[in-house]
GUKOL-264344 format. One record per residue (C-alpha): residue number from 1; x, y, z; residue in one letter. Coordinates in steps of 0.2 Angstrom, whole numbers. Each point is the difference from the previous one (the first is absolute). Example, Ala and Ser with C-alpha at 12.3 -4.5 7.8 and 13.67 -1.06 7.14 Angstrom:
<lumses>
LUMSE   resi      c1      c2      c3   resn
LUMSE      1      62     -22      39      a
LUMSE      2       6      17      -3      s
</lumses>
This chain:
<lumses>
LUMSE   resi      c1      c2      c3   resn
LUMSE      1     -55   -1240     114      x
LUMSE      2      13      15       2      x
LUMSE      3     -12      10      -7      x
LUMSE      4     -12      -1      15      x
LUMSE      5      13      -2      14      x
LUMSE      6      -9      16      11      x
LUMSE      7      18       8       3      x
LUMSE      8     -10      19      -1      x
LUMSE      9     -14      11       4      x
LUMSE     10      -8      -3     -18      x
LUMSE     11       3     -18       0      x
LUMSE     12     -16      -9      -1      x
LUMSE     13      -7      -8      14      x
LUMSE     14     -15      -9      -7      x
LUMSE     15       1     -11     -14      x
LUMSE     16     -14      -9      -9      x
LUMSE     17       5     -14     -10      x
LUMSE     18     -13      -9     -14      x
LUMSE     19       6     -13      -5      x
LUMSE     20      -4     -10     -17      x
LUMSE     21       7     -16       6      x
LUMSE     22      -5     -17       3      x
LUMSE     23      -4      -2      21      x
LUMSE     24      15      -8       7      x
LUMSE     25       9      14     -12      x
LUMSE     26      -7      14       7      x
LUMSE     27       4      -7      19      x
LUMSE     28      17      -3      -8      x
LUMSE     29       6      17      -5      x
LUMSE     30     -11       9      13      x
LUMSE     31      10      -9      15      x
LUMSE     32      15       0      -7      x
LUMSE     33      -1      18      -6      x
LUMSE     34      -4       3      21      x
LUMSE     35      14     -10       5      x
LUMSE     36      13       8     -11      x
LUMSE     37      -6      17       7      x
LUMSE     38      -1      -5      17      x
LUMSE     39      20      -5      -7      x
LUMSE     40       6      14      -7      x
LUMSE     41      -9      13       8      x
LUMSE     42      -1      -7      20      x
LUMSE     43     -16      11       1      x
LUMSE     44     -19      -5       8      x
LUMSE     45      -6     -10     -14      x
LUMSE     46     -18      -5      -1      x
LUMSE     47     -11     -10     -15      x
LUMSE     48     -18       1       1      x
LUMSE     49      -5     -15     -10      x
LUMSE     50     -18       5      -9      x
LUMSE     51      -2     -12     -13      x
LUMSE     52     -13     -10      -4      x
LUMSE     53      11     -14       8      x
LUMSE     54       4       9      16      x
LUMSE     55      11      -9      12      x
LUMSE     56      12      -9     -13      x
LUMSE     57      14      14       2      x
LUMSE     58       0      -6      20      x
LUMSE     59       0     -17      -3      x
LUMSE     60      13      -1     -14      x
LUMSE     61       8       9      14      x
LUMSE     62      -3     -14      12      x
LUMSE     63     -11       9      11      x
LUMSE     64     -18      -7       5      x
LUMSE     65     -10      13     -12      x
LUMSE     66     -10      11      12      x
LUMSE     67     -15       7     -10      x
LUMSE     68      -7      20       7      x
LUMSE     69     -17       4      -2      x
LUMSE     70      -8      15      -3      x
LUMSE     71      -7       2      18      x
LUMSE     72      20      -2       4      x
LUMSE     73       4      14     -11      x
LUMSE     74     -12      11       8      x
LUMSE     75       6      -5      17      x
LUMSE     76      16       9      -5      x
LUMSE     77       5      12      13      x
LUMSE     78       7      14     -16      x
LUMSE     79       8       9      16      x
LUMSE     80      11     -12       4      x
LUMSE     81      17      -9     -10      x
LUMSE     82      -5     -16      14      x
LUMSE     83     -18      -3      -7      x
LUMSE     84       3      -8     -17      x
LUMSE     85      16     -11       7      x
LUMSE     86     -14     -12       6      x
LUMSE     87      -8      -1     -15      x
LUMSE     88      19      -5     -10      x
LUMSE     89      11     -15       1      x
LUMSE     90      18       3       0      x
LUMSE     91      14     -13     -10      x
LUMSE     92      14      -1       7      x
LUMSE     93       9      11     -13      x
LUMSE     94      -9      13      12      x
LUMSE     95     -11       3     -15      x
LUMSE     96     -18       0       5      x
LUMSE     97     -17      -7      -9      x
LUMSE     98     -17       6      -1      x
LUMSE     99     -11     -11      -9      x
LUMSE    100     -17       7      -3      x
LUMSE    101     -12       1     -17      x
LUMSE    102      -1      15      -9      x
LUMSE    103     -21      -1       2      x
LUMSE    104       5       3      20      x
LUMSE    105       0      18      -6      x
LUMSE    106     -15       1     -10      x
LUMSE    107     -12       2      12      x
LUMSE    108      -1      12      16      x
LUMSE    109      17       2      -4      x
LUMSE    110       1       5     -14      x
LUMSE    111      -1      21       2      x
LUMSE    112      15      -5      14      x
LUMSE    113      13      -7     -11      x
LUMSE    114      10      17      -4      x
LUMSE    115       1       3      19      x
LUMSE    116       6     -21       3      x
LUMSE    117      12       1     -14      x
LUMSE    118       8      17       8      x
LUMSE    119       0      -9      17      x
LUMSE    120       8     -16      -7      x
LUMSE    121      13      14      -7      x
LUMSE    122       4       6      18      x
LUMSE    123       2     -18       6      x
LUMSE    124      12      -7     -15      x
LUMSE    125      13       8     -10      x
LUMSE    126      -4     -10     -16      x
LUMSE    127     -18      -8      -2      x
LUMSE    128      -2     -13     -14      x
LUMSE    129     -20      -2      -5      x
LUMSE    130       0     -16      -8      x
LUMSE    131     -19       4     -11      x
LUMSE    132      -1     -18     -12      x
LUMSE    133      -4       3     -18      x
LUMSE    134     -18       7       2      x
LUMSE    135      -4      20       2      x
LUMSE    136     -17       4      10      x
LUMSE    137      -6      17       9      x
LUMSE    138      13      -6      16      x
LUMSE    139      17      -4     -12      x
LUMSE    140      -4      18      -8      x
LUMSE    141       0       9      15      x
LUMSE    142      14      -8       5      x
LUMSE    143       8       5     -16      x
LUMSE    144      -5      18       2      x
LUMSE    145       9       1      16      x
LUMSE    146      17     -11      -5      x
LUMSE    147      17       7      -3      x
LUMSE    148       5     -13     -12      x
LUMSE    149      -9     -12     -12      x
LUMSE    150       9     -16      -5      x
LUMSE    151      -8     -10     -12      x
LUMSE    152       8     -17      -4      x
LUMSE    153      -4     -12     -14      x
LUMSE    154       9     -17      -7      x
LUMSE    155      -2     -12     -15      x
LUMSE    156     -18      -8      -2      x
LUMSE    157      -9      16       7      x
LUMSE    158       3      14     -12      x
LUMSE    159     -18       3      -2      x
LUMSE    160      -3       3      18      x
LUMSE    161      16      12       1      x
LUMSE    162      -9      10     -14      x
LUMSE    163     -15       2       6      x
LUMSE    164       6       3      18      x
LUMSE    165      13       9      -9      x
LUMSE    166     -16      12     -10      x
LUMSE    167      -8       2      18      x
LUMSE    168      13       6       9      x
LUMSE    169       3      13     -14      x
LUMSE    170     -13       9       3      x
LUMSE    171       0      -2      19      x
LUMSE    172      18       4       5      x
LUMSE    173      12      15      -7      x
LUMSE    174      15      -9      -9      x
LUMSE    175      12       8      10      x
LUMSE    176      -7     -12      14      x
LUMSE    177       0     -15     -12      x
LUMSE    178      14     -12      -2      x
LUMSE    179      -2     -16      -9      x
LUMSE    180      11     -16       2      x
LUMSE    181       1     -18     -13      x
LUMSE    182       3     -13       6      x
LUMSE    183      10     -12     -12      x
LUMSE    184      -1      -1     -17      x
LUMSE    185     -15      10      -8      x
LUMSE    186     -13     -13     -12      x
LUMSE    187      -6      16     -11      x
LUMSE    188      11       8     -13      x
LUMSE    189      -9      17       4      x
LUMSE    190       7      13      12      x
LUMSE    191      -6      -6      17      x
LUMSE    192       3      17      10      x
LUMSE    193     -11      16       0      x
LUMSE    194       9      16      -7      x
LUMSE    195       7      10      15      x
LUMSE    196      -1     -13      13      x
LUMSE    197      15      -7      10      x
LUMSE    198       4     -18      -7      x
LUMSE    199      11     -13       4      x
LUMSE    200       3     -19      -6      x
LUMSE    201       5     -12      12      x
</lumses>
């Protein structure tokens, strides 16, 4: 995680994280990728969990999951750093949790996700989009506007790292990618992308 410690002004601040990874892995490494920031780095953290299961990331955190609506998002005063801590639950690790589904910003919000990102940007100093396995109009918005990519994959789901893998390609510069395994890989083939960051945990 050293490499996304924000210790300076081109430091990212928004992270998207795709994950090809069971469900209560993804929660897994998303929290405890938060937490070792929140660690490390003692700067506002926030996780905006946009998976398909949205609300798992608060309650493997032992929060009671509270689930934002797009008329929620909308009532979001963009002026004011107050507005969205009513619409986040904070762990006691100081981190704090915003669980919505990525299809909250497929609507009327939709041509406003540049200017929330950019807001969430001036409220946190590291923000950690938590987009599932799947990549619709919203997640390739959000990509556009990311700092970082992070794709993580694991044994058993090696087709779904490729193809994530493929999609992100030709969405997101490879300087902004990085890829992680975790474990051992099941396919004797190469399992990075030529000129993407990699790592094996």
């Amino acid at each position: 995680s050293a490499g996304l410690e924000p210790t300076g002004p081109v430091a990212p601040r928004l992270v998207a994280l795709h994950a090809a990874l069971s469900s209560r892995d993804r929660r897994l490494f998303t929290l405890h990728l938060g937490l070792a920031l929140m660690e490390q780095t003692r700067r506002r953290t926030l996780i905006v969990d946009m998976g398909s299961d949205s609300g798992s990331i608060a309650q493997a955190l032992g929060l009671k999951p509270t689930l934002v609506a797009e008329q929620d998002l909308r009532e979001v005063n963009m002026r004011d750093p107050a507005s969205i801590k009513i619409l986040t639950q904070r762990h006691n690790s100081g981190m704090d949790v915003l669980s919505f589904p990525a299809t909250a910003l497929g609507g009327r919000l939709f041509s406003a996700i540049y200017l929330f990102l950019n807001y969430l940007r001036d409220v946190y100093d590291l923000v950690l989009l938590s987009l599932g396995g799947e990549i619709g109009d919203a997640e390739k918005a959000i990509l556009a506007e990311a700092d970082w990519v992070l794709l993580s994959g694991s044994s058993g789901h090696h087709p779904q790292f490729r193809q994530l893998q493929s999609e992100l390609s030709l969405l997101v510069e490879s300087k902004k990618r990085c890829e992680i395994w975790l474990g051992e890989s099941d396919s004797e083939e190469e399992i990075f992308f030529p000129g993407t960051q990699r790592q094996s945990i």
